[in-house]
N, C-alpha and C positions, 0 to 999 in steps of 0.2 A: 504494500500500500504506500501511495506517495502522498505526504503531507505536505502545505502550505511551508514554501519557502520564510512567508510571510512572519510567521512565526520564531526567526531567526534574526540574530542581528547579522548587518551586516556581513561580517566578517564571518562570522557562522556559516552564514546561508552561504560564502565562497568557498568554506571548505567543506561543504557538506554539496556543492553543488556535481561531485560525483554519485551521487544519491544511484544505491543500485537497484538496476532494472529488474533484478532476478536475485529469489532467493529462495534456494536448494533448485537451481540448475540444476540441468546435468551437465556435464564437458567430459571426453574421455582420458581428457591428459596426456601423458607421457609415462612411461613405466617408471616406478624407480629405478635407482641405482642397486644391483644385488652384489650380494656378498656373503660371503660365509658366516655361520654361526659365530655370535660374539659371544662370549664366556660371562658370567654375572663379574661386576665389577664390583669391591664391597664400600658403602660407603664410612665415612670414618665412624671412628670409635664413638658412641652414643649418640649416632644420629640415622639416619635414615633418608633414602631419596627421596620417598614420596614427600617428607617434611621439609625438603632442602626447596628454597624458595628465593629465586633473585631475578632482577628487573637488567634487561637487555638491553643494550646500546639504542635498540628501535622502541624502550618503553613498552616492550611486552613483557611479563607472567612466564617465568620459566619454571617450572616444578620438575624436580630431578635434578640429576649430575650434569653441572652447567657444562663438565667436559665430557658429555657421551657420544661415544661413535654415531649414533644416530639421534639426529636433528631435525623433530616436530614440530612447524609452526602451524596453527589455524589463526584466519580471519576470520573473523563472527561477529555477526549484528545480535544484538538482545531483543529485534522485534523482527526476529527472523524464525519460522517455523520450522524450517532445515535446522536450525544450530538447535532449537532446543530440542529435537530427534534426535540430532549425533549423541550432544551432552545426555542427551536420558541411556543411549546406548553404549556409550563407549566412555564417560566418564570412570565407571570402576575397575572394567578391563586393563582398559588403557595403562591406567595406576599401577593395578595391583599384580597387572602380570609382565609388563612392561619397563615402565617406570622404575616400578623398584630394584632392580636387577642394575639398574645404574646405565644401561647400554643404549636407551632411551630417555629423551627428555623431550618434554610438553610446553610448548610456549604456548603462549594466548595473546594475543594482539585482537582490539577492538578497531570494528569495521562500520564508520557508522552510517548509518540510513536514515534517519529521522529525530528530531527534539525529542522524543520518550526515549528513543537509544541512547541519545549522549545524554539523557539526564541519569541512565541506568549504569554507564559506560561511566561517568562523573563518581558515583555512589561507590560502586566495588572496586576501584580504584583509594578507597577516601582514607580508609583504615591501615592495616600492618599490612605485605607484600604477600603474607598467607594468606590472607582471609579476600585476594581478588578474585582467585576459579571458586575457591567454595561459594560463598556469593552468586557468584555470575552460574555456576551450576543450578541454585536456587533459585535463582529467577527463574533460570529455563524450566526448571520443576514446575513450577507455578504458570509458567505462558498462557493459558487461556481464561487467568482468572488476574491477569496485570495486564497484559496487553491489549486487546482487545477494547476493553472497557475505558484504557487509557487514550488508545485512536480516540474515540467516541467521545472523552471530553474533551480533547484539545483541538477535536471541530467546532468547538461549540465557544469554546473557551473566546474571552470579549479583553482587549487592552493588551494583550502581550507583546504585539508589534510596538508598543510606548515605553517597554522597560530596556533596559539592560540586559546583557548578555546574564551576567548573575542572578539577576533579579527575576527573570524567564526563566530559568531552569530552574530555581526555588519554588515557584509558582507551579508551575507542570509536576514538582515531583510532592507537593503539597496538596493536589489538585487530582492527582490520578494513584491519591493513597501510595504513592511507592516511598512516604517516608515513616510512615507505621511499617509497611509492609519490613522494612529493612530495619527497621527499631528492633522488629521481634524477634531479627536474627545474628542484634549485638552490634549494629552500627546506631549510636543516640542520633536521635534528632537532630540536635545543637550540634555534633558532628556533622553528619549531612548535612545540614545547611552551609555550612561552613566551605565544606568543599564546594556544593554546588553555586556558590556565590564566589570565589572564585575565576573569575571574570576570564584571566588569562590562561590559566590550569585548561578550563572549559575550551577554551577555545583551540587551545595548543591540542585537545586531545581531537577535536573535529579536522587538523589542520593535518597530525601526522595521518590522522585516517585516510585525506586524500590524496597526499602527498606518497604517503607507502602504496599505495593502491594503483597509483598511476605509475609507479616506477614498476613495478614488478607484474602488474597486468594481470591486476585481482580485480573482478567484471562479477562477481558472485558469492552469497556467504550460504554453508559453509567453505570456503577452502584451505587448501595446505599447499606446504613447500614442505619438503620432504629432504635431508640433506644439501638444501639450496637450490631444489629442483621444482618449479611449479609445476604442483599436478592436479589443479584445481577445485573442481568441487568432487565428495568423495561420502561416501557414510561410512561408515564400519567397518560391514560387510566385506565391501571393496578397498580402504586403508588397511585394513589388520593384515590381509598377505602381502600387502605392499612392506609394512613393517616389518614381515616375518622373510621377505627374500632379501631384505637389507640388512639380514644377518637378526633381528632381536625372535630368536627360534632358540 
């Protein structure tokens, strides 16, 4: 669904003005790169991959061994029906049989589509670097009981083109319950607002979304780059052997 530019400031609406056309495409991509069985790699002493959590040069969500032979990124919108599929499918796999083994690591980079996205994209960003996929998993958990309802008032919604870039996405995530929604799952209020008013944070995250999207020729969410190979949009089914000939077997 495509929402009112209108709704955006300026400088919003230019970085969002890659707004995608599609989402859970299909594309057939490119094969991975294959390779042999990688061996479990251990992580150090009292700690664990799936725990290990750092933010990427591109300002994405790494979870795992920031040095594993194999490298997962997804772009994902949060009012994207495809992403919140994958995440219901492939969030605990992914992790538990993957991830932790060290030979795999999960980035997440935010792909955004519309003012409900970046005000959600804003939110699980706000907190500690752990709590950005748990989050953003729980959105997607919840998709037809946030999103939807969310479209529906921000058509409706009267003054927003008069605020600020901070002052709009306060509004919107006030507006379409997503700051109870995320109170009850340990981000405060006064937290979220904070970030979401944040003027330039907000905007800087609409800006890398279209900026990383036009360099690397992401047209669709969910996708991936696989090893630094874009193989576009993909569910489960069809990523898990892609992982599994690129050695995480």
């Amino acid at each position: 669904m495509k929402l009112s530019k209108r709704l955006l400031a300026p400088s919003i609406a230019l970085g969002l003005a890659f707004t995608l056309s599609a989402c859970d495409s299909e594309t057939d991509g490119e094969a991975a790169l294959e390779g042999d069985a990688i061996e479990a790699i251990a992580a150090p002493d009292g700690t664990s991959w799936t725990e290990t959590v750092t933010v990427s040069d591109s300002n994405g969500f790494i979870v795992g061994n920031p040095d594993a032979p194999i490298k997962l990124i997804e772009y994902a919108s949060h009012t994207c029906g495809g992403c919140a599929a994958f995440a219901g499918q492939a969030a605990e796999s992914l992790k538990s049989k993957y991830v932790s083994t060290g030979v795999v690591s999960f980035e997440l980079r935010n792909l955004v589509r519309d003012p409900v996205d970046l005000a959600i994209a804003a939110m699980v960003r706000c907190g500690a670097p752990e709590s950005m996929q748990p989050l953003s998993d729980q959105a997607w958990a919840s998709f037809n009981d946030l999103v939807p309802p969310a479209y529906q008032w921000l058509q409706t919604a009267q003054g927003l083109e008069n605020m600020d870039t901070g002052e709009r996405m306060v509004a919107i995530a006030e507006g379409t319950n997503l700051i109870e929604f995320f109170a009850a799952r340990g981000l405060s209020a006064d937290q979220a607002k904070t970030c979401l008013a944040d003027s330039a944070e907000v905007e800087a995250i609409a800006k890398r979304s279209t900026d990383q999207a036009n360099e690397l020729g992401i047209n669709s969410t969910p996708s991936f780059i696989l090893n630094g190979q874009n193989i576009g949009n993909q569910s489960w089914t069809s990523l898990e052997p892609m992982l599994q000939r690129a050695g995480a077997r």
